[in-house]
C-alpha positions as CSV (number, residue, x, y, z in Angstrom):
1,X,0.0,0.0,0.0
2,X,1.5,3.0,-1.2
3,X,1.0,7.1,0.0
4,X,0.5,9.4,-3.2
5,X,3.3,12.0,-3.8
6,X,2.6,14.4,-2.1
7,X,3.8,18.2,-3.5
8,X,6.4,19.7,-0.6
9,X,7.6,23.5,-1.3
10,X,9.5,25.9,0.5
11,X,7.3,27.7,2.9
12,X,5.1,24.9,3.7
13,X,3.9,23.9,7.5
14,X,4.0,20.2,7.9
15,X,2.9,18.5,11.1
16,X,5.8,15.3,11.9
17,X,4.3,11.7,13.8
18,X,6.6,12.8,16.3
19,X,7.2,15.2,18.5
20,X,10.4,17.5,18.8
21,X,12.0,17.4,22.1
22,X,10.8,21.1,22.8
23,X,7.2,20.0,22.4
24,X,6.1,21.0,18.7
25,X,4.4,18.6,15.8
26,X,5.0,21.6,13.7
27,X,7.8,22.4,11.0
28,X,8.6,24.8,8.2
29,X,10.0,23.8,5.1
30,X,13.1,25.5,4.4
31,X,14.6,23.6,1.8
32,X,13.6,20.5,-1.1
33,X,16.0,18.7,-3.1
34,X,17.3,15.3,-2.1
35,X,17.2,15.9,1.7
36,X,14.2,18.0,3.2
37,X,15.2,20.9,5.5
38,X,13.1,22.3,7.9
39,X,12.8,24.4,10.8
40,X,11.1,24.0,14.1
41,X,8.2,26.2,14.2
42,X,8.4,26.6,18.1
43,X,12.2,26.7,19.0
44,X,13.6,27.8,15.7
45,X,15.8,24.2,15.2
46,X,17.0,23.4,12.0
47,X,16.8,19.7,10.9
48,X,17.8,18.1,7.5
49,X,16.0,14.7,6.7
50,X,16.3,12.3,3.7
51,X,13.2,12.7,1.3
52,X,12.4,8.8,2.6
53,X,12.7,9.4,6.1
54,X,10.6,12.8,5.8
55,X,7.9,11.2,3.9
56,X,7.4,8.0,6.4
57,X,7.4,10.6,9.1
58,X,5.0,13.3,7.6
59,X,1.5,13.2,9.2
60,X,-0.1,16.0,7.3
61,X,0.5,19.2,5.2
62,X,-1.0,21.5,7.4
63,X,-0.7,24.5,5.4
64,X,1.1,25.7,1.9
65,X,3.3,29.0,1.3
């Protein structure tokens, strides 16, 4: 059972399956090539993760640019 593509841009909110250790579900996309970067919309945190890993751990597009 496969997840359709779904269409991540710069400036998007995204909510992660789990939580960062300062509390927040909630990221901004900062960066979309091979590796996703994003920022943590609560304690500013940068993170980079593989499209793969990003994608298992997406939970919802919460809002676009």
């Amino acid at each position: 059972m496969s997840k359709e593509p779904i269409e991540i841009d710069c400036g998007d909110i995204v909510e992660m399956r789990k939580a960062h250790p300062c509390g927040s579900f909630e990221w901004k996309v900062v960066r979309v090539g091979a590796d996703i970067g994003m920022v943590c919309v609560k304690c500013g945190r940068r993170v980079d993760l593989d499209r793969d890993v990003f994608m298992n751990r997406l939970r919802r597009l919460k809002s676009e640019r």
